[in-house]
N, C-alpha and C positions, 0 to 999 in steps of 0.2 A: 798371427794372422790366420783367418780362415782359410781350409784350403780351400780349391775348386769340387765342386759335388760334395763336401759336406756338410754335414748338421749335425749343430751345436744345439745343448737344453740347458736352460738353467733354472730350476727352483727358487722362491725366495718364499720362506717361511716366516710367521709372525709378522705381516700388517699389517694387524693393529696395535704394536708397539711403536710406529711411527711418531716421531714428534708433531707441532704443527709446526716447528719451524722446519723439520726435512717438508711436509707437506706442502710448505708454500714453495720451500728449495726447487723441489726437483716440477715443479710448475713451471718455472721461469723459462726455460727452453721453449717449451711447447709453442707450435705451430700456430696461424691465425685456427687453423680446424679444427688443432686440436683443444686448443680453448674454446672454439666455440661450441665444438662436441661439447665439453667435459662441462659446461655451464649449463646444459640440457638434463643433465643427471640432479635429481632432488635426491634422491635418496644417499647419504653420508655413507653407509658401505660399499657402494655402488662406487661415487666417489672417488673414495681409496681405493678400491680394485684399480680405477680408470687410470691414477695418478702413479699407484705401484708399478703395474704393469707398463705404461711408457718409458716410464722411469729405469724399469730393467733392462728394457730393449734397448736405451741407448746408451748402457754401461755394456750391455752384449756388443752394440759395434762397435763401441771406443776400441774396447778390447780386442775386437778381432779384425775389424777394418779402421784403423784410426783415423782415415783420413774423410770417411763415408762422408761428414758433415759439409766439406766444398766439392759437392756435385748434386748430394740429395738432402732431402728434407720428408719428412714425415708427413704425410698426407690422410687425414679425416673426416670422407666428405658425409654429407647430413645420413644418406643411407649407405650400409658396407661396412667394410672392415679397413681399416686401415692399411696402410701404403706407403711405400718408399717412388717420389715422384723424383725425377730431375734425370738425370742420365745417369745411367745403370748398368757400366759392361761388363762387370761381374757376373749381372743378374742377381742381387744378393733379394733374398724371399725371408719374411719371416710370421709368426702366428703366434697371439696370446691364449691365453687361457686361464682360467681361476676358481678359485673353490675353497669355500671355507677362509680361512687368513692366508691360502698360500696362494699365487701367480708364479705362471710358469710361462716360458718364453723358448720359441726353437729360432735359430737363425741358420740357415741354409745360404748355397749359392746354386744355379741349375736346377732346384725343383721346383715345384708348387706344395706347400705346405697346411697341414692341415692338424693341430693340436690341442687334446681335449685333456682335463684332468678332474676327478671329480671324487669328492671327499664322504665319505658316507659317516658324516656325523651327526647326521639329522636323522630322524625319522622319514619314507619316505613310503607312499602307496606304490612299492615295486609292479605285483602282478596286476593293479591298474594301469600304469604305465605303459608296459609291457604288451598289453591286451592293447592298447591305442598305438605305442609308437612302433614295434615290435612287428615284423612275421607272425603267423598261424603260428609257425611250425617251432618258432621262437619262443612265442610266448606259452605255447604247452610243453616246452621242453622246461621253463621254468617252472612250471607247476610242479613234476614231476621231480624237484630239488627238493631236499633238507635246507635245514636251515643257511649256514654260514656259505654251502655251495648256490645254493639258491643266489645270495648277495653278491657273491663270486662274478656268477653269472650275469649276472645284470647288468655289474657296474663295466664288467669288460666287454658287455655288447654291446652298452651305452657309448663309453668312451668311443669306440672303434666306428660306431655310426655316425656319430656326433665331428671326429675328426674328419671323416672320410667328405662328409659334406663341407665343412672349413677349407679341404682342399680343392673342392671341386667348384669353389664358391655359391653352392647349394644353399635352398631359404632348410630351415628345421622345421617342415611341417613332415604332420604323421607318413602323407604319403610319401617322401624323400626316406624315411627313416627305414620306412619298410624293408630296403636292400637289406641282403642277408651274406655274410663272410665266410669262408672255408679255411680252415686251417693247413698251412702250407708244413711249418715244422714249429715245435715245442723247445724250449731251450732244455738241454744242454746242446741240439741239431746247431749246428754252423746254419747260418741264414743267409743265402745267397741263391737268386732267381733270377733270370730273365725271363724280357714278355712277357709280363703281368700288365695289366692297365693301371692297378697302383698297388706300392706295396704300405701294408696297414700293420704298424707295432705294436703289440700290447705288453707291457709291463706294471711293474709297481712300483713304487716309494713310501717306504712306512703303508700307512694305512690307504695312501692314493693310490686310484687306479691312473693309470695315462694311455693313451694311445696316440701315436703317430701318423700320420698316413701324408704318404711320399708319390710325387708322381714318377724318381727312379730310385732304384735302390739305395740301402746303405751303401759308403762305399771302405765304411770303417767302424769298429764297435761303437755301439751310442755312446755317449759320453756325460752323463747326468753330475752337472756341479751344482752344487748350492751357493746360492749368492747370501755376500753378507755386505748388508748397506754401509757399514764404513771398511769392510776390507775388499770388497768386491767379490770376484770369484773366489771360493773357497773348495771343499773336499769333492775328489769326482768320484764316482761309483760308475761299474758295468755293471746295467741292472738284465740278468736274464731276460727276452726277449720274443715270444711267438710271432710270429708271422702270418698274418691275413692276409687274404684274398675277395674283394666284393664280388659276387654272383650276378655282375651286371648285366 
């Protein structure tokens, strides 16, 4: 079971190895919202994101709240993010995310969460971006990069922006984006702060970037497992960790 003040992550890589029978499977739960959400989506990888992604979340609280399902039910209204409705005295929080074929899922209890992941497998107009979603002082500091740091940079100030407004339930326009983060400590530092307004994670996994951002601290090493759709949770990792700060 989860404890109190933690957060759980879990990866699931390759869906698009999905059958159509898990496809139509793990459907069957789903909420009046969130079918009606998921009927809104044309596009077939869009789809699969939508259908993986719940799919994980409620293999995350089988697993760590089994009983979640007689009290709460998942809620996805036309505009938003999804939600746990019904009575809640855990407070149990949680946020998707997706990129490329992998969905990643955090489940907390006592925060407000906020979780980005983002796969640089595509080609992408970085210092365009950058120059629109990005600070001044951001996007000339990318200039100033080589190559593979240049990417570095990006995708970790991406994620970290990107999360930070998930938690804050912020829209992603250029203007939201503009905040700009400080760096608190670098792993191998022990990461523990108080009185921050939020504390913002950046790490890695393989080739992804991820960032967390938490309205309180950790109150335990992350815990990154990989889900595997017939065995469930599988291998954890502690992925080293920085710790941000928004400049709000």
């Amino acid at each position: 079971m989860g404890e109190w003040g933690s957060v759980d992550l879990w990866l699931w890589h390759d869906l698009h190895l999905l059958s159509s029978r898990q496809v139509d499977e793990y459907q069957q739960p789903f909420s009046a919202s969130e079918s009606l959400r998921l009927g809104r989506i044309n596009d077939q990888r869009r789809k699969l994101e939508y259908i993986g992604g719940h799919h994980l979340l409620r293999r995350m609280l089988d697993h760590l709240y089994p009983n979640w399902f007689s009290t709460l039910y998942i809620e996805h209204p036309g505009e938003g993010a999804p939600f746990l409705n019904g009575v809640n005295p855990l407070g149990i929080e949680f946020n998707l995310s997706h990129s490329g074929n992998t969905v990643c899922c955090a489940v907390g209890t006592n925060h407000r969460i906020g979780l980005d992941i983002e796969s640089p497998t595509r080609r992408r107009p970085i210092q365009e971006m950058a120059d629109t979603y990005f600070s001044r002082s951001e996007a000339q500091q990318l200039t100033r990069l080589p190559g593979s740091a240049k990417l570095d940079y990006f995708y970790r100030t991406w994620t970290l922006k990107e999360s930070l407004l998930k938690a804050r339930r912020s829209s992603l326009s250029s203007v939201n984006m503009k905040v700009e983060f400080r760096c608190l400590a670098n792993p191998p530092i022990p990461i523990s702060a108080e009185g921050l307004p939020w504390y913002c994670y950046s790490f890695r996994n393989g080739r992804n970037y991820l960032a967390l951002s938490l309205s309180r601290p950790l109150v335990s090493p992350l815990r990154l497992e990989s889900f595997n759709a017939d065995l469930g949770a599988g291998s954890v990792t502690h992925p080293p960790i920085a710790l941000y700060t928004p400049r709000l």
